[in-house]
C-alpha positions in Angstrom: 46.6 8.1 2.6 47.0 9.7 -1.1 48.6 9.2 -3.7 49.5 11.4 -6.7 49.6 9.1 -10.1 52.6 9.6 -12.6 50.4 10.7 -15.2 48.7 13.4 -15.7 44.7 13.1 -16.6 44.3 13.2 -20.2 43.5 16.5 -22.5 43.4 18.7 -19.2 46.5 20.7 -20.0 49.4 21.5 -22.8 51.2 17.7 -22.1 52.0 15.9 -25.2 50.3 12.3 -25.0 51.5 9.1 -27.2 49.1 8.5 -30.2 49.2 5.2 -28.9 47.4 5.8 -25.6 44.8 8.8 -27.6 44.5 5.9 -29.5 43.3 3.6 -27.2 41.1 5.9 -25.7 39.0 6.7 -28.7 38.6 3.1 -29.3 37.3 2.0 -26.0 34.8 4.8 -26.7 33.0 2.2 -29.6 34.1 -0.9 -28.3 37.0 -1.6 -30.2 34.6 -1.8 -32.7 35.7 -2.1 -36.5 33.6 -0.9 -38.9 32.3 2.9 -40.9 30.7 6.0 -38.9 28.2 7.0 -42.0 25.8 4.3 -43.4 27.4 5.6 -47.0 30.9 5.7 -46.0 33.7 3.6 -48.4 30.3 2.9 -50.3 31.3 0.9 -53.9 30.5 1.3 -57.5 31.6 -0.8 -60.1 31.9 0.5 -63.9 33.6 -2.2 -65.8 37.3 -2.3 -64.0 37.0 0.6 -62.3 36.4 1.0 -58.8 35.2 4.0 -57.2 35.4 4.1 -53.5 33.0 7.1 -51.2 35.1 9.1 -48.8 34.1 8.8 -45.2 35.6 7.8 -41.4 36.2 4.0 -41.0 38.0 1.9 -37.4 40.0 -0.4 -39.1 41.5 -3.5 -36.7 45.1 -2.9 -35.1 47.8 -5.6 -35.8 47.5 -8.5 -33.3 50.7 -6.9 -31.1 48.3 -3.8 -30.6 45.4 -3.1 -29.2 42.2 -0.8 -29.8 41.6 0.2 -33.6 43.0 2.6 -36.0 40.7 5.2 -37.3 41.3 6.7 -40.6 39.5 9.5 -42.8 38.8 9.5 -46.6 37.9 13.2 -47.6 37.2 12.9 -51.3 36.8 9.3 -53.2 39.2 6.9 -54.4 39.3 5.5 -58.4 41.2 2.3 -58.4 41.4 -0.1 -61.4 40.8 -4.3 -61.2 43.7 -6.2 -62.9 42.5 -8.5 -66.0 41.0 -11.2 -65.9 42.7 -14.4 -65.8 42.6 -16.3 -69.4 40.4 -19.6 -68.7 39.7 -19.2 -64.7 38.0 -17.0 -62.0 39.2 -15.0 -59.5 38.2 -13.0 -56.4 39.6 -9.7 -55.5 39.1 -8.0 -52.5 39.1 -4.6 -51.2 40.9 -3.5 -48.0 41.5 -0.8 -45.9 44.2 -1.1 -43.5 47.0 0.1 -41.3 50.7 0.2 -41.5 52.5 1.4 -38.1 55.3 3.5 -38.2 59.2 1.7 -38.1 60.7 4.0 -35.8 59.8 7.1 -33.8 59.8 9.6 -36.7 58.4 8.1 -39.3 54.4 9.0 -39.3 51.6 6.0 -40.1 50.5 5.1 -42.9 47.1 3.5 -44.6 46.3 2.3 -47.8 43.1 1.4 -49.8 44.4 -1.5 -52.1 42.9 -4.2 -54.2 44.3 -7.4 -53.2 44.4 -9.9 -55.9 43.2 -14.0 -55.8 44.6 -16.6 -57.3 42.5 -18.2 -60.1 40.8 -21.5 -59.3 38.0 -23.4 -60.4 36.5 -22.6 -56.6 38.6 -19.3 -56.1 38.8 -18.2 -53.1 38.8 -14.2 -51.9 42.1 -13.6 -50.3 42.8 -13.3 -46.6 44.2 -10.3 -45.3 44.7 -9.9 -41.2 44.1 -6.7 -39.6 42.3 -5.0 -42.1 38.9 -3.7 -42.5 36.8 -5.6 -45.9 35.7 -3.5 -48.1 34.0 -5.2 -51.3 34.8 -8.4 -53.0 35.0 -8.5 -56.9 34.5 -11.7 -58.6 36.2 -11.4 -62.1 35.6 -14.0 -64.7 37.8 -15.9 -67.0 38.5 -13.7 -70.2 37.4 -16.8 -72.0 33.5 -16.3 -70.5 33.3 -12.9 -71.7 31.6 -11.7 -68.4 31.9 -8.1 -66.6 33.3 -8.4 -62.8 30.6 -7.9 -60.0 30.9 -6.6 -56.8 30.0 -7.8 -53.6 28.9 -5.4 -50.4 31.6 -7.1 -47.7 31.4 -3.5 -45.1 28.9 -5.6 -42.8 31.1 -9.2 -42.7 33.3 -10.5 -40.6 32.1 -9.1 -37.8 32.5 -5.6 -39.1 29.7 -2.9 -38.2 28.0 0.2 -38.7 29.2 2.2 -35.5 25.7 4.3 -35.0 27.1 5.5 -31.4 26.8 5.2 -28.3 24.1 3.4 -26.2 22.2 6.0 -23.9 20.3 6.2 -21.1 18.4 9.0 -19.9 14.4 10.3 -19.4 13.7 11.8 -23.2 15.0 10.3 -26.2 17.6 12.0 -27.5 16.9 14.4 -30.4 20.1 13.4 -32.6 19.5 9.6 -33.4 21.1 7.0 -36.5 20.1 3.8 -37.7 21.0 1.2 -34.9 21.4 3.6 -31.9 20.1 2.2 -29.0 18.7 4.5 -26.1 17.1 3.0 -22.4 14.0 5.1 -20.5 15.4 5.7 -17.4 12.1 6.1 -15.8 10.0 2.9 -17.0 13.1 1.2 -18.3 12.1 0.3 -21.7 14.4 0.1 -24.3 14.1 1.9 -27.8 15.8 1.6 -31.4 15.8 4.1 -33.9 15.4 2.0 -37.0 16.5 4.8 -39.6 12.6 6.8 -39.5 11.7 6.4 -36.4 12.4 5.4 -33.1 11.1 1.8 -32.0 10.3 0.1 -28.9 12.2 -2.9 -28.7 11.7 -3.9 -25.0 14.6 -5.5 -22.8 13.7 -8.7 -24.3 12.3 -11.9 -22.6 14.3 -13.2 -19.0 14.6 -16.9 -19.2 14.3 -18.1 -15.6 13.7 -20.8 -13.3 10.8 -19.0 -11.5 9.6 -15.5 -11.4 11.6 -15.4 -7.4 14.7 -14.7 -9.8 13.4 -11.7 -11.3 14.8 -8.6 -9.1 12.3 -5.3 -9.3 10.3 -6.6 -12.0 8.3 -3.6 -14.0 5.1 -3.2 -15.3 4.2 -5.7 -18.3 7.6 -7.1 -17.9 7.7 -10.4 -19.3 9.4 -13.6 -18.5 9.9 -17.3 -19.8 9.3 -20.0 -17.0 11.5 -22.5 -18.7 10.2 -25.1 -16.2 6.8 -25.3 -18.0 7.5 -23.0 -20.8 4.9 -20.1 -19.6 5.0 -16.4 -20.6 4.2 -14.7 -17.3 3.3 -11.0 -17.2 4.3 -8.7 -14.1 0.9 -6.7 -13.6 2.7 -4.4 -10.3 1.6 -6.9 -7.7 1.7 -10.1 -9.9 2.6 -12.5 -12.2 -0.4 -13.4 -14.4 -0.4 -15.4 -17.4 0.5 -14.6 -20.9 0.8 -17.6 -22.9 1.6 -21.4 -22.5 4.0 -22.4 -24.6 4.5 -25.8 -23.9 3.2 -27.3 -27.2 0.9 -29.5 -25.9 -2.2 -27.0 -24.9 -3.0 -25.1 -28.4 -6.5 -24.2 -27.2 -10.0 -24.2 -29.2 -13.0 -25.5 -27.7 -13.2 -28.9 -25.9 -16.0 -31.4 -25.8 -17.1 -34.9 -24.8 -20.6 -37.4 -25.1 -21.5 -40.2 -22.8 -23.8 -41.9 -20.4 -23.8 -41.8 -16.6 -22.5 -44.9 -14.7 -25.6 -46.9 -14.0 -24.2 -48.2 -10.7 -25.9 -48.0 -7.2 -24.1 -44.6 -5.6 -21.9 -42.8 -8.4 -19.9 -40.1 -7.2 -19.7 -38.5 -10.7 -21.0 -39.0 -14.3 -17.8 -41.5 -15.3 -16.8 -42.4 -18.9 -15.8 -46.1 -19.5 -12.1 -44.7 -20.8 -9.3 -42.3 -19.9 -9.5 -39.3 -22.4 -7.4 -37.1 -23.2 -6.7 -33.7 -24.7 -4.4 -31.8 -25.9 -6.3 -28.9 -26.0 -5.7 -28.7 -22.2 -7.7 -31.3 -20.6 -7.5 -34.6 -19.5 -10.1 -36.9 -18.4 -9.8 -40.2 -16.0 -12.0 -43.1 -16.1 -14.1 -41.9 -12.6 -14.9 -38.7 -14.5 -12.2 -36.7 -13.0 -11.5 -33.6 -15.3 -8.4 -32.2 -14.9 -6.9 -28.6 -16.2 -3.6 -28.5 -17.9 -3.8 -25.2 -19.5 -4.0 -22.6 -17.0 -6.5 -19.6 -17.3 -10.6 -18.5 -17.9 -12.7 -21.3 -19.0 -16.3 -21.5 -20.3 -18.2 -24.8 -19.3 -21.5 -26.2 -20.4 -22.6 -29.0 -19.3 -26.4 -30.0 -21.0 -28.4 -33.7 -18.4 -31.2 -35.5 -19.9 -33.8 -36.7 -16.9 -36.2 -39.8 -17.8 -37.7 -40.4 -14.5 -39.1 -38.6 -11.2 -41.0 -35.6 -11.2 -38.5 -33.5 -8.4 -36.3 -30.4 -9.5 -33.2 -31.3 -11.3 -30.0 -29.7 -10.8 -27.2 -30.0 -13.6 -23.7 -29.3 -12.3 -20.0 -28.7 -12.2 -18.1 -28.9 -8.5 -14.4 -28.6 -8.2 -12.1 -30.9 -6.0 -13.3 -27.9 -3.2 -16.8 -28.8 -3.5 -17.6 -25.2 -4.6 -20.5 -25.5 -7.0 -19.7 -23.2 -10.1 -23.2 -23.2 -11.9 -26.7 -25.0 -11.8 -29.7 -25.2 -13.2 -32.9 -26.4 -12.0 -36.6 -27.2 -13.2 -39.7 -30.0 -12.4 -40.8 -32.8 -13.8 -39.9 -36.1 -15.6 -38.4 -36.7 -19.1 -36.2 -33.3 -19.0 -33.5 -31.2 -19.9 -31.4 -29.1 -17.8 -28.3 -27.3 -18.8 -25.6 -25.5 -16.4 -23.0 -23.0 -17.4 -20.0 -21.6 -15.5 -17.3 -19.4 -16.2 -13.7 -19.6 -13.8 -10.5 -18.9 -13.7 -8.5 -22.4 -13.2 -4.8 -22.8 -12.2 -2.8 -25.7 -14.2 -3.8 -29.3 -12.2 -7.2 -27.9 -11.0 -9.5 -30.4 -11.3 -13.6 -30.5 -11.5 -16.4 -33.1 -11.9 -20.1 -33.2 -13.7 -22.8 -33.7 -11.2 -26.8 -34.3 -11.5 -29.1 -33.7 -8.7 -32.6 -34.1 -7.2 -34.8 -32.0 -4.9 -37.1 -33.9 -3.2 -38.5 -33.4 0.5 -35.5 -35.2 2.1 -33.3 -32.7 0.4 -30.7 -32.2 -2.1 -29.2 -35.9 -3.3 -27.4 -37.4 -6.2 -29.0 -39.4 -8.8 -27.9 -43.0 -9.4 -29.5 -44.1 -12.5 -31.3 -43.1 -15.6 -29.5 -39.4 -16.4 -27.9 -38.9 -19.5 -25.0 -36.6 -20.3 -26.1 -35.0 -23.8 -23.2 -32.9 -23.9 -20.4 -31.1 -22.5 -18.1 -28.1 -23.4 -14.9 -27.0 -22.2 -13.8 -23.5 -24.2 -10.5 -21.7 -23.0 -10.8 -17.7 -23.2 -7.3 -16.9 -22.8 -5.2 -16.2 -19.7 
């Protein structure tokens, strides 16, 4: 089934079209945006109480009945003169561009550039004008303070813009660029800015989600916000892999911790009397339990003080897995032996500081007499 439409498509022969609907057209093309074309366009100066006005191309807003925007054209500037100044209070003027439709269906539109005029006050207040675009505000003194008027820039308030164009998409940036314009790579997906010299890579910004699952066809080094935990995660092609923890309670530095070995008849680990804990990413339970709370490459050094048997000594750091991470070993009685590892440790990971023997009957764990002399924890990043 087909159907032709009433109306024909638009600009594609010799039909006359309604300004209204050429109108409407044009504006959807910026968004309905209000606001000037040319970073110098309606651009002020004050000399005294007169008021010089740049020519240029300005969307001014339609009257609430309408919609879209009006756009007008200035091709030489505009003098216009400030009234006096009230005898004993301040005023604010304001400048305004705006629209006014026509009546009936032969009269053409009209727009005006106009001064409208405040009502002194001691606060005074700039007067409120619907539907038109803001040019400058004047403040104008009481004639008793014997002060000039000033001018303030009003083209970028109330919502009102600099209309650079449009935003594109495509595999080269385009050659013809303004301040603001916003193009997309098409191939990588990065997002640029041309910031008035130059353009800029801006990025698409960082997704806020839940977990990385929510992320459709991530891209290389895009990044995301776990807002469970607060954790910048990088997309490396076939991962996520850390970035930054910014939870607030893991700043990172180095780590570190003195005591004494349990003296009791089997200990499992070298315990501390106390829980202790860190904020630098580590905590620390009273069975000398460590446990990781910032995620990534640590460095550990763990440095055992023997006073007795003359066996090898082993110094060293196991996980919850029982994987040994580093040792070292040497003979004799009254000595020093130091162990050093370097891993890669997952948020809740948790590890223990052992000491050793090496006798005929094998490997076992010391009971009494070691001494820790010191221990390091340094976090090297993600």
């Amino acid at each position: 089934m087909i159907k032709q439409m009433d109306s024909p498509p638009v600009f594609s022969d010799n039909t006359e079209y309604s300004a209204g609907l050429v109108r409407r057209i044009l504006s959807r093309l910026i968004g309905s945006q209000v606001g000037m074309f040319g970073v110098t366009d309606f651009a002020v100066s004050l000399d005294g109480s007169t008021v010089t006005v740049s020519p240029g191309r300005v969307a001014i807003p339609s009257p609430a009945t309408e919609t879209g925007v009006y756009f007008v054209e200035a091709t030489a500037s505009t003098v216009l003169t400030l009234d006096p100044a009230d005898a004993t209070r301040d005023r604010i003027d304001r400048l305004v561009a705006y629209v006014v439709s026509p009546a009936t269906a032969s009269e053409t539109g009209r727009w005006f550039l106009e001064i409208r005029k405040g009502d002194p006050a001691a606060t005074p207040q700039a007067p409120v004008i619907p539907a038109a675009y803001v040019v400058q505000d004047f403040v104008i003194p009481a004639q008793s303070k014997g002060i000039q008027p000033s001018a303030t820039e009003r083209r970028y308030s109330s919502g009102q813009q600099y209309i650079s164009g449009p935003s594109l998409y495509g595999s080269e940036r385009p050659p013809f660029n303004r301040p603001g314009q916003v193009w997309t790579d098409s191939v990588n997906r990065e997002a640029w800015i041309y910031n008035g010299a130059t353009w800029q890579r801006i990025g698409p910004g960082v997704q806020i989600v839940g977990s990385t699952a929510e992320v459709t066809a991530p891209y290389v080094n895009q990044i995301v916000l776990r807002a469970t935990d607060r954790v910048l995660l990088r997309w490396s092609g076939t991962d996520w892999l850390l970035v930054a923890d910014m939870s607030g309670t893991t700043p990172g530095g180095d780590w570190s911790i003195t005591a004494n070995q349990s003296t009791s008849a089997s200990p499992k680990v070298i315990t501390f009397p106390n829980v202790i804990t860190s904020p630098q990413g580590i905590s620390l339970d009273s069975n000398g339990v460590f446990t990781i709370s910032r995620p990534g490459w640590w460095d550990f050094t763990l440095n055992l003080r023997y006073t007795f048997a003359s066996t090898d000594k082993y110094a060293m750091i196991g996980a919850s897995s029982s994987n040994l991470w580093a040792k070292d070993s040497t003979s004799g009685s009254t000595l020093n032996v130091n162990a050093k590892a370097s891993k890669k440790l997952p948020a809740g990971a948790t590890f223990s500081c052992y000491s050793y023997s090496q006798d005929a009957a094998g490997i076992t764990r010391e009971s009494t007499n070691d001494q820790i002399s010191g221990f390091t924890a340094v976090w090297r990043g993600p």
